[in-house]
Short mmCIF file of the C-alpha atoms (twelve columns), coordinates in Angstrom:
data_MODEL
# 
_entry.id   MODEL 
# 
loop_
_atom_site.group_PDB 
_atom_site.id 
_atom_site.type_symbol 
_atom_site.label_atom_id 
_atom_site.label_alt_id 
_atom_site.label_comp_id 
_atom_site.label_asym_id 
_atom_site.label_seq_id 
_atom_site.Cartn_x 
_atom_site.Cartn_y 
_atom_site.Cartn_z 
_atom_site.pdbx_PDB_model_num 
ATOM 1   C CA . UNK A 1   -10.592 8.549   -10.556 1 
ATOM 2   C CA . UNK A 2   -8.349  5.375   -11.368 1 
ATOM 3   C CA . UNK A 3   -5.749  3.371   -9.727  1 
ATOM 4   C CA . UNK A 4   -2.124  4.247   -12.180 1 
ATOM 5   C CA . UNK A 5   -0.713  1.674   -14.135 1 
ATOM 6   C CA . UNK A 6   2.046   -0.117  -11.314 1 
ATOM 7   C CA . UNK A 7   4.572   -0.474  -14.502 1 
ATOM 8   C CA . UNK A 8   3.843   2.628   -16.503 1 
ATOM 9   C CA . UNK A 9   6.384   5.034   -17.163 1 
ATOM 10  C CA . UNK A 10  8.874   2.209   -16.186 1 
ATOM 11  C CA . UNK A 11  9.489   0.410   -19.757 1 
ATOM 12  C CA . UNK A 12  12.598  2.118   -20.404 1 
ATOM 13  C CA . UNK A 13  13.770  0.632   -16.917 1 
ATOM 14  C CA . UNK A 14  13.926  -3.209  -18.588 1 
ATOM 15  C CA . UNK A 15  14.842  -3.820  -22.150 1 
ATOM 16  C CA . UNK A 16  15.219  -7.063  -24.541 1 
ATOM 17  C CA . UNK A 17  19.477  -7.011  -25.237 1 
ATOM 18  C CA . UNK A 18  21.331  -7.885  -27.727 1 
ATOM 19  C CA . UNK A 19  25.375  -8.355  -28.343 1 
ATOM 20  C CA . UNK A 20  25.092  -5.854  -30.949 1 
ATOM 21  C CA . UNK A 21  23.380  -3.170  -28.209 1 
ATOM 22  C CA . UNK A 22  25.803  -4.328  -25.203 1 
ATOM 23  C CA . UNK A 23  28.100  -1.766  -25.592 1 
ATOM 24  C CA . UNK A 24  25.286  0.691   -25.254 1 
ATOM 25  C CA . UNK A 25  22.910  -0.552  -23.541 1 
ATOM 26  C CA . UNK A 26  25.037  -2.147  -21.000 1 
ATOM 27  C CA . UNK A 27  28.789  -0.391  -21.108 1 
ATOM 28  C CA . UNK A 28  27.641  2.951   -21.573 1 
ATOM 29  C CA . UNK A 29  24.217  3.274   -19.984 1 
ATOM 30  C CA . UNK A 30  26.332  1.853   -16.921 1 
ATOM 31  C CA . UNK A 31  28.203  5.381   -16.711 1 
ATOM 32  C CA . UNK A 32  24.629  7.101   -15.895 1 
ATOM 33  C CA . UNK A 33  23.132  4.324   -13.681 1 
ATOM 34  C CA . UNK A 34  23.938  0.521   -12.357 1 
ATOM 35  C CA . UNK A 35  22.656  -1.455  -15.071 1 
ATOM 36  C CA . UNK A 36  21.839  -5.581  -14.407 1 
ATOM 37  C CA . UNK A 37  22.200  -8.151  -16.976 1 
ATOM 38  C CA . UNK A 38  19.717  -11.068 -17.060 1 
ATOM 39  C CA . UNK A 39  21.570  -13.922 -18.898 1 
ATOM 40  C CA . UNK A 40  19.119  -16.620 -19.863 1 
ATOM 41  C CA . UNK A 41  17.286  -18.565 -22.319 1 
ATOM 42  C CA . UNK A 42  13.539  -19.650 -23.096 1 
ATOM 43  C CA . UNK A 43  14.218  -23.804 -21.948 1 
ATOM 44  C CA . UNK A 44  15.743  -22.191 -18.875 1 
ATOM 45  C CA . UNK A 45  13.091  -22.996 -16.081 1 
ATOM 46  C CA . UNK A 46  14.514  -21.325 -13.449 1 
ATOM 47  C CA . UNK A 47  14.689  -18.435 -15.804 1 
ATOM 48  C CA . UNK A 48  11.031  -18.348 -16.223 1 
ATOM 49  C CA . UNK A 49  10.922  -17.861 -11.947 1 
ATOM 50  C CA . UNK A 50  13.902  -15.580 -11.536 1 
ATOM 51  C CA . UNK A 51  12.976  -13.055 -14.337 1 
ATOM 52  C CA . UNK A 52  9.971   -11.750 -12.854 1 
ATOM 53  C CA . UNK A 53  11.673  -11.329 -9.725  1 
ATOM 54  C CA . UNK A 54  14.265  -8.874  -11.529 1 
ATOM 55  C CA . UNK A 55  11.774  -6.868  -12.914 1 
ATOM 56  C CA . UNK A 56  9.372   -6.555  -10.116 1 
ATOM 57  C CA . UNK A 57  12.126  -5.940  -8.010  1 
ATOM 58  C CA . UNK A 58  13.750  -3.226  -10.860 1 
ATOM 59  C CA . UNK A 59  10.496  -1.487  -11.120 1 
ATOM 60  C CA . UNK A 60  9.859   -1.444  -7.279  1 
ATOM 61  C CA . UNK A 61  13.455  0.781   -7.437  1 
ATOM 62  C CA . UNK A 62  11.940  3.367   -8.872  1 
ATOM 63  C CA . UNK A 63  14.866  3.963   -11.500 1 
ATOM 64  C CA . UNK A 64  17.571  4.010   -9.520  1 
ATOM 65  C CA . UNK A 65  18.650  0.813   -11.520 1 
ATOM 66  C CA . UNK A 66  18.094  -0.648  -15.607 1 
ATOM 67  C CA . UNK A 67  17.522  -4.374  -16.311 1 
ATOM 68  C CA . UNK A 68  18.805  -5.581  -19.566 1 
ATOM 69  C CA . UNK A 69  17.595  -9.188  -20.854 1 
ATOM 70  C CA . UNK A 70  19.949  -11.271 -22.787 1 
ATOM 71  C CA . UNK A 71  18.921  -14.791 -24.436 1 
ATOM 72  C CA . UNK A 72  22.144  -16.382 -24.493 1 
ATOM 73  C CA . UNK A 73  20.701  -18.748 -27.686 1 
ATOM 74  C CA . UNK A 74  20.338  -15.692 -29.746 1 
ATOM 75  C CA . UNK A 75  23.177  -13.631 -28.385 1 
ATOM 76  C CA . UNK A 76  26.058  -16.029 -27.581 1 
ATOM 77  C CA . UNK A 77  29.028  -13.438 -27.655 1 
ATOM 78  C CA . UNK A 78  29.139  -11.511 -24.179 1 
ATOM 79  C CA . UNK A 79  28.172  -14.337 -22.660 1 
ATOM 80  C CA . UNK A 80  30.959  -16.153 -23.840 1 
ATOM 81  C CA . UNK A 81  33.144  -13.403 -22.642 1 
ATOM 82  C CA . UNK A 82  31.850  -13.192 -19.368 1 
ATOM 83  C CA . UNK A 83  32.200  -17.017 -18.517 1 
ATOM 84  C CA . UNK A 84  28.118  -17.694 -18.466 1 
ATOM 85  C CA . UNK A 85  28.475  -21.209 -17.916 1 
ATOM 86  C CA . UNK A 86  24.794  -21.878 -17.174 1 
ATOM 87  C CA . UNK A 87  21.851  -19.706 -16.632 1 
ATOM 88  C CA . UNK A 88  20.191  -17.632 -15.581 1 
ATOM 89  C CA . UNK A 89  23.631  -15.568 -14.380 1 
ATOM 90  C CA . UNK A 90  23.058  -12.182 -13.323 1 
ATOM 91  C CA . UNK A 91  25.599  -9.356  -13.560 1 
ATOM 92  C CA . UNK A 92  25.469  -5.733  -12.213 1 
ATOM 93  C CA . UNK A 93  27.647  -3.297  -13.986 1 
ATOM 94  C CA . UNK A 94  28.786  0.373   -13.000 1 
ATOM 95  C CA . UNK A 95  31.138  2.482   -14.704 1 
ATOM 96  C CA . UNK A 96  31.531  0.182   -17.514 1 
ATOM 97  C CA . UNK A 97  32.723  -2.804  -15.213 1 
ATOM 98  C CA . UNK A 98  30.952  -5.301  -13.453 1 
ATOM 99  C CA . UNK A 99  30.900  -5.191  -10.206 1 
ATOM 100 C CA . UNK A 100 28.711  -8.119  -8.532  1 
ATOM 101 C CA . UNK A 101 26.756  -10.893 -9.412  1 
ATOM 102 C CA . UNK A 102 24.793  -14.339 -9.014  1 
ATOM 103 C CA . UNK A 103 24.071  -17.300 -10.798 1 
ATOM 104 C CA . UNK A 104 20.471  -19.704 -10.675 1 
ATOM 105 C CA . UNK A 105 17.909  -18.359 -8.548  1 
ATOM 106 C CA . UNK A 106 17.407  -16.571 -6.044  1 
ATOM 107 C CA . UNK A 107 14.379  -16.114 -3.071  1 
ATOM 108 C CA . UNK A 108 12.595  -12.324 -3.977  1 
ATOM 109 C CA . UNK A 109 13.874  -11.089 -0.723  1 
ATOM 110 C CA . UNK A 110 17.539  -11.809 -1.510  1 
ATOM 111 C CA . UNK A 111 17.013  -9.905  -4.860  1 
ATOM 112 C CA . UNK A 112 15.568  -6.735  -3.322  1 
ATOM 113 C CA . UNK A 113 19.149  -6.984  -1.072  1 
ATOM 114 C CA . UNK A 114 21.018  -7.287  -4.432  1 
ATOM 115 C CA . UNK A 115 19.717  -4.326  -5.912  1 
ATOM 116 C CA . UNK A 116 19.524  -2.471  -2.674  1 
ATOM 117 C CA . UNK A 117 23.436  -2.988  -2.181  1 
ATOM 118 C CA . UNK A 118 23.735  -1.928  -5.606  1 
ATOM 119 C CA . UNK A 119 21.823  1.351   -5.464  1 
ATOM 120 C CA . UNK A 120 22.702  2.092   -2.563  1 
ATOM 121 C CA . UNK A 121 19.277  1.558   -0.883  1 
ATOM 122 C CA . UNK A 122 18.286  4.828   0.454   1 
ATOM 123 C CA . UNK A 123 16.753  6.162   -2.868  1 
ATOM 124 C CA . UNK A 124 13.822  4.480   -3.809  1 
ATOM 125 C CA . UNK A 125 12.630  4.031   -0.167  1 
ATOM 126 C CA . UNK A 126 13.350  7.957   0.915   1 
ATOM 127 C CA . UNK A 127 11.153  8.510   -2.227  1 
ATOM 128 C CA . UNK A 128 8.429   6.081   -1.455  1 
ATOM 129 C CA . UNK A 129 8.620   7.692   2.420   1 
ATOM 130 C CA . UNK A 130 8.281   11.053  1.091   1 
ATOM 131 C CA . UNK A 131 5.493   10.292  -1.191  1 
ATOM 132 C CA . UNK A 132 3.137   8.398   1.341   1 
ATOM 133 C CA . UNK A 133 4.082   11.560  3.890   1 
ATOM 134 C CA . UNK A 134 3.022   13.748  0.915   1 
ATOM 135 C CA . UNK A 135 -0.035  11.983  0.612   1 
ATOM 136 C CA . UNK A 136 -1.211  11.956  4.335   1 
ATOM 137 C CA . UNK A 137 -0.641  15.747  4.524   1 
ATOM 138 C CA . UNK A 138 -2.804  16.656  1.276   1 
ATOM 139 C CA . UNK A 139 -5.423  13.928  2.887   1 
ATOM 140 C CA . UNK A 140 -5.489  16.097  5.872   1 
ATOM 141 C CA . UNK A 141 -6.134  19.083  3.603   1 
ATOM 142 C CA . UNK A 142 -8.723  18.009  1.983   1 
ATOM 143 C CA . UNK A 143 -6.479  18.085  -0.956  1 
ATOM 144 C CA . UNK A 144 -7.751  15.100  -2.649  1 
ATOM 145 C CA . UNK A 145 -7.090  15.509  -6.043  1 
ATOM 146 C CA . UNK A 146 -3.076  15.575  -4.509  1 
ATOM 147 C CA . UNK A 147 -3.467  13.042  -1.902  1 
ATOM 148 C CA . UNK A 148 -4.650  10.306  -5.321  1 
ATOM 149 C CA . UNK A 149 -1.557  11.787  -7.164  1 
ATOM 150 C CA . UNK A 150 1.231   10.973  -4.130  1 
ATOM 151 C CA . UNK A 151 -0.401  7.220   -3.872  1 
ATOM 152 C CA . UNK A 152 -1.250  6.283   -6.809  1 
ATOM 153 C CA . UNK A 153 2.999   7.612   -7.040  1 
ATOM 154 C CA . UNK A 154 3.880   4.936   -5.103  1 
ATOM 155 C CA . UNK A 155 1.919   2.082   -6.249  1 
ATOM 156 C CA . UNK A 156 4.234   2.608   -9.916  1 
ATOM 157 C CA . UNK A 157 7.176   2.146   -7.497  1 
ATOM 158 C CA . UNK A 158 5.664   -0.508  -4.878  1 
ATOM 159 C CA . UNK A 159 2.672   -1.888  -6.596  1 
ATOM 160 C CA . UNK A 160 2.129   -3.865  -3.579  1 
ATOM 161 C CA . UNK A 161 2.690   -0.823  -0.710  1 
ATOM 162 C CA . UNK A 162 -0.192  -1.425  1.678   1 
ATOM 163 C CA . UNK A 163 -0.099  1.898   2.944   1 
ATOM 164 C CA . UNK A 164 -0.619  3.404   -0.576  1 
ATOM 165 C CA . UNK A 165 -3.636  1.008   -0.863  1 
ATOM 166 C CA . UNK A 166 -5.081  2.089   2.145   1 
ATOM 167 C CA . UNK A 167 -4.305  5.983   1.019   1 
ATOM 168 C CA . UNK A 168 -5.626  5.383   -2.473  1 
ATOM 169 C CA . UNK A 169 -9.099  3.881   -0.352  1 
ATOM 170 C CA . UNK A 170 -9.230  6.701   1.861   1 
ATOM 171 C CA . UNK A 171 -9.165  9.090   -1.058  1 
ATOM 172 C CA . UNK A 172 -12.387 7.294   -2.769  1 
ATOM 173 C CA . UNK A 173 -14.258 7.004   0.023   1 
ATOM 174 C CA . UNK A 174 -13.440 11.087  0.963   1 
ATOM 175 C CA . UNK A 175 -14.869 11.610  -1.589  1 
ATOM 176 C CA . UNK A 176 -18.178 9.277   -1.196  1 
ATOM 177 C CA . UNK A 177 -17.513 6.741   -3.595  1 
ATOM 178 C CA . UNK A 178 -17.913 3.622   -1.151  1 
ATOM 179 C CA . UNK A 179 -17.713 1.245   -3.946  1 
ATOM 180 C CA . UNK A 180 -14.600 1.959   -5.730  1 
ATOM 181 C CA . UNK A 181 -12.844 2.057   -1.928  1 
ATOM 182 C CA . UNK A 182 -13.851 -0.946  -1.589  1 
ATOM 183 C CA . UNK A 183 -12.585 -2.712  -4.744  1 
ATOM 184 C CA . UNK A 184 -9.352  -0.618  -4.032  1 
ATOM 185 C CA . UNK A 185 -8.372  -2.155  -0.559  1 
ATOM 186 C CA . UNK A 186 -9.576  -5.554  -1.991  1 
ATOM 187 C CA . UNK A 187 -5.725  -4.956  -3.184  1 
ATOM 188 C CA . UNK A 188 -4.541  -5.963  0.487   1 
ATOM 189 C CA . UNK A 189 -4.175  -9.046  1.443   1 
ATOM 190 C CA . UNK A 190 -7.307  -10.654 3.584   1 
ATOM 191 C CA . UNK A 191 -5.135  -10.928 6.890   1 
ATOM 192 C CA . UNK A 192 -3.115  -7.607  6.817   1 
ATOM 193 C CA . UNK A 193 -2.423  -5.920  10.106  1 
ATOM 194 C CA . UNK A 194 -1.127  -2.801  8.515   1 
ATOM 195 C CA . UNK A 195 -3.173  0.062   10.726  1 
ATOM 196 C CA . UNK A 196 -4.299  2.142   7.747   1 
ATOM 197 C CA . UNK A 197 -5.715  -0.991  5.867   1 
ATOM 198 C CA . UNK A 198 -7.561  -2.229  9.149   1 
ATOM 199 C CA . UNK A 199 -8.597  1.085   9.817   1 
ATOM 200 C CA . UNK A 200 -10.016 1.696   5.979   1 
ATOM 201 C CA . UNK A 201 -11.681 -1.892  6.451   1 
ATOM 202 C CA . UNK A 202 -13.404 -0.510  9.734   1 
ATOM 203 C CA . UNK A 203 -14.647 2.267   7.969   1 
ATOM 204 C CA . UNK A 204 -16.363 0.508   4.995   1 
ATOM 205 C CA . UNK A 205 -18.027 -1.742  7.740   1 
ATOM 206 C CA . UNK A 206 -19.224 1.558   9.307   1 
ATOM 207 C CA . UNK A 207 -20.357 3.269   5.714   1 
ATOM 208 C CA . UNK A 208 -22.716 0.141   5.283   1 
ATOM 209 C CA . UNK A 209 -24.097 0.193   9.346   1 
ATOM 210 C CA . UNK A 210 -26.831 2.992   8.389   1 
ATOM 211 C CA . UNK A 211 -28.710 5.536   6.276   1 
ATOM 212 C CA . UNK A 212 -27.163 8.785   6.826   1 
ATOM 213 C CA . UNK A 213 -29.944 10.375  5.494   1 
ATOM 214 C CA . UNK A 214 -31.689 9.293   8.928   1 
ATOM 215 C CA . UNK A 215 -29.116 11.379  11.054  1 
ATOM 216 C CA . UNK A 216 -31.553 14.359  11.742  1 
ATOM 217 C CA . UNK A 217 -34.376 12.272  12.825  1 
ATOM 218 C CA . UNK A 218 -32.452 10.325  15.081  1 
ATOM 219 C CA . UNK A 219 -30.789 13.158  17.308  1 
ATOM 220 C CA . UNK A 220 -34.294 14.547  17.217  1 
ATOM 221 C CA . UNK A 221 -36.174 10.988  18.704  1 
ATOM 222 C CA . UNK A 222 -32.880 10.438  21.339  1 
ATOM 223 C CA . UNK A 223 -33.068 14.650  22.419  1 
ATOM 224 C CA . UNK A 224 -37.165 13.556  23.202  1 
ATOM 225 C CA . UNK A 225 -36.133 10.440  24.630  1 
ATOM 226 C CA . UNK A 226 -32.608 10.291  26.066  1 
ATOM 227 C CA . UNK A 227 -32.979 6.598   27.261  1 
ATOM 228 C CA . UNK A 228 -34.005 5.155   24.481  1 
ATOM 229 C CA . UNK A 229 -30.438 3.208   23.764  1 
ATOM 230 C CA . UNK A 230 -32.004 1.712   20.438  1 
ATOM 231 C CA . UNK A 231 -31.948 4.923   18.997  1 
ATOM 232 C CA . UNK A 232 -29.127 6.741   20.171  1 
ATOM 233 C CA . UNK A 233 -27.024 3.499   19.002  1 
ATOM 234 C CA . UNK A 234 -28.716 3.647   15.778  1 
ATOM 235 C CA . UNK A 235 -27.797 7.096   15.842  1 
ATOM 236 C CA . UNK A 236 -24.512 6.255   16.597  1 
ATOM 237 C CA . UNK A 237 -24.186 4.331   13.429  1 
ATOM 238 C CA . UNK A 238 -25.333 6.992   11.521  1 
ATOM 239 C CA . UNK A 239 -22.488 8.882   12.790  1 
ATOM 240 C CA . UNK A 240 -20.157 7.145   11.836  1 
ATOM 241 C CA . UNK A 241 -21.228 6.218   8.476   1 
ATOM 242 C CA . UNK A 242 -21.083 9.997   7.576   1 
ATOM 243 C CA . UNK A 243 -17.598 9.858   9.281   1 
ATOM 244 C CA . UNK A 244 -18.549 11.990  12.524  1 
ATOM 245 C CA . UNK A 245 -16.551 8.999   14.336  1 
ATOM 246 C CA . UNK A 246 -16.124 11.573  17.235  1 
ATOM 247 C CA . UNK A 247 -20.010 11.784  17.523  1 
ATOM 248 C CA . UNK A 248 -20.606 8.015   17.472  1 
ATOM 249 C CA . UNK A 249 -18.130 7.407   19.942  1 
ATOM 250 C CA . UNK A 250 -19.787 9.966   22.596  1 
ATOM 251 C CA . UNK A 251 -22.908 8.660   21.464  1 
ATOM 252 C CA . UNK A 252 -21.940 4.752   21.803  1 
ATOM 253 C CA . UNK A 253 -20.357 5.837   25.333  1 
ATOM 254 C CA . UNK A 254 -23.494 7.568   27.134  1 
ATOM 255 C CA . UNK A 255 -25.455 3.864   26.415  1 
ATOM 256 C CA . UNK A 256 -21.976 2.306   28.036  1 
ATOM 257 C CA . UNK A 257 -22.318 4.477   31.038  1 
ATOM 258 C CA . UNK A 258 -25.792 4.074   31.221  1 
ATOM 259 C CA . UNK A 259 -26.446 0.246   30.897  1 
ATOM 260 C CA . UNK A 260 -22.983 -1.589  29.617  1 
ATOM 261 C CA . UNK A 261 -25.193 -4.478  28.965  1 
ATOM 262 C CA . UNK A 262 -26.941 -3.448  27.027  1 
ATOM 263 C CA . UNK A 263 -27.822 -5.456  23.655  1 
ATOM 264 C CA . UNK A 264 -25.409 -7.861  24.877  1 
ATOM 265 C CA . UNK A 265 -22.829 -5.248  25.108  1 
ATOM 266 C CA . UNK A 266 -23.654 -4.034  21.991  1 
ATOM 267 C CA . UNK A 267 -22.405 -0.355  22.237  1 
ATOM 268 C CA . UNK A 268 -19.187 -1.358  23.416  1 
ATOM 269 C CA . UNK A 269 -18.331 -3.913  21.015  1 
ATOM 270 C CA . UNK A 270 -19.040 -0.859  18.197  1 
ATOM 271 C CA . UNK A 271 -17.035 0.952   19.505  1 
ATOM 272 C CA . UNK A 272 -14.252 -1.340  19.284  1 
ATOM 273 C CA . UNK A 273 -14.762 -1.191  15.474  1 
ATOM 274 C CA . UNK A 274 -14.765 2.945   15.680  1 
ATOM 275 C CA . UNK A 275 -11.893 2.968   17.049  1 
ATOM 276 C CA . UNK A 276 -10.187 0.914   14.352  1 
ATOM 277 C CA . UNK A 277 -11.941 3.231   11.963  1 
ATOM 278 C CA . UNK A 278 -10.694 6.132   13.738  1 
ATOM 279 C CA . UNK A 279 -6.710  4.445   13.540  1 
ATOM 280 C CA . UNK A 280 -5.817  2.746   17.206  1 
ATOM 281 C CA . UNK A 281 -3.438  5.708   17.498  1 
ATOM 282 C CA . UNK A 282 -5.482  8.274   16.799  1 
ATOM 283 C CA . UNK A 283 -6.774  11.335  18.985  1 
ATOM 284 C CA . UNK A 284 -10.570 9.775   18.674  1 
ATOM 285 C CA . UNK A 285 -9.566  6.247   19.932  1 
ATOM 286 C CA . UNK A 286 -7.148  6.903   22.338  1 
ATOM 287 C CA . UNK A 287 -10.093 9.420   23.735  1 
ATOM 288 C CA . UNK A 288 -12.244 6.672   23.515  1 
ATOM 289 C CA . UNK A 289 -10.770 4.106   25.570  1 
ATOM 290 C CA . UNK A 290 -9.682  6.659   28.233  1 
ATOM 291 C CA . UNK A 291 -13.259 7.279   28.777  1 
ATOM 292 C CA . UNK A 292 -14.031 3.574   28.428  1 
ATOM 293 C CA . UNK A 293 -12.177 2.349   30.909  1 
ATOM 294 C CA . UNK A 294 -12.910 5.166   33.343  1 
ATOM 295 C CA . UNK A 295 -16.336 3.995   33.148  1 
ATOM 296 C CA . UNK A 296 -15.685 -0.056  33.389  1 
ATOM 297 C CA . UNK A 297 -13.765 0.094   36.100  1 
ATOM 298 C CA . UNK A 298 -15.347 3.189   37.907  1 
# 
């Protein structure tokens, strides 16, 4: 399983113009959708910055909007209509009219308003909400093969949607393979606080605590010796390697109540890291710390 293309099936969304294509390309294709001209040239620096920002931006709107490319050099005669008197100049037409517009650059975030205002806004982002709902629910049915298709969806649209990352992660590692999750949520920034990304990263930290193979042999030494807190928290990683994060916690919890210093608190601080594995809002962590706490401050 691979990671889609972020820009395929987009081309048609951004074009090189031309005066002689304007009146289709621009004028009529404006009838069916808002269509933006990008006036500019290749000397034009800030052309070379605001550009990319267009067509990231474009893409990320999941064709709800066209970008159309004009080099003024080459194609002098609209601009000269329009009163282009330096570059780049952006225009937005609908209906064969234009309707808004900019000139030099502009910060990314400014952009994504532009086009929002233009589109209306709602689209793109009900679609991207939809998707990442669609791929949650075929997660939770084991419905992997779906779940990949929904993210993978919304990384065309938002190449950069963290909670897609994380989804596309959870899908690989579902299905055992550790090493492509881990390359996938390498996609995140380092320092992101998004809860499915923290949670995935708690989860690969888990997958490489212990041999799951060992899982057997450990409930069988802790059931002959039930003190033995080097085993059962071995155990315990075992667990939750093989993603019985349920198990780990009620095994990491018994060495808690038994000696909480143990290890240098080394039961409880794992289970701070199941818990993130688990999602801080999930059934399993919110358990957790209930029970925690009932036996810290007992």
């Amino acid at each position: 399983m691979s990671l889609a293309d972020p820009t395929a099936g987009n081309d048609d969304l951004i074009k090189e113009g031309s005066d002689a294509g304007f009146m289709a390309d621009v004028i009529a294709a404006s009838k069916q959708q808002p269509v933006i001209v990008d006036f500019w040239a290749t000397w034009c620096g800030p052309c070379r910055t605001l550009t990319p920002i267009l067509e990231k931006q474009v893409r990320a709107a999941g064709g709800a909007v066209k970008l159309v490319k004009i080099d003024v050099d080459k194609n002098p005669a609209y601009a000269g209509q329009l009163r282009v008197q330096s570059i780049p100049t952006v225009y937005a037409f609908v209906n064969g009219q234009p309707v808004d517009g900019f000139q030099g650059t502009l910060p990314e975030s400014q952009v994504k308003a532009f086009i929002e205002k233009l589109t209306g806004g709602s689209s793109a982002n009900s679609d991207v909400e939809q998707l990442l709902a669609l791929g949650e629910e075929s997660l939770g049915l084991s419905d992997f093969g779906g779940a990949a298709q929904a993210f993978a969806h919304v990384l065309t649209l938002e190449p950069e949607n963290e909670k897609a990352i994380a989804g596309m992660a959870r899908v690989y590692l579902a299905g055992g393979d550790v090493d492509q999750a881990r390359q996938t949520i390498a996609m995140a920034p380092a320092d992101s606080k998004e809860p499915s990304v923290v949670s995935v990263r708690a989860q690969l930290a888990l997958a490489s605590g212990a041999d799951t193979g060992e899982t057997a042999e450990l409930q069988a030494r802790v059931a002959a010796h039930p003190n033995d807190h080097q085993a059962r928290y071995d155990l315990a990683l075992a667990q939750a390697a093989s993603g019985d994060l349920k198990g780990a916690v009620d095994s990491l919890l018994t060495i808690v109540q038994a000696d909480r210093e143990w290890n240098e608190q080394a039961a409880r601080k794992q289970l701070l890291v199941v818990f993130e594995a688990a999602g801080l809002t999930s059934d399993i962590a919110k358990d957790g710390r209930r029970r925690l706490s009932s036996i810290l401050f007992a």
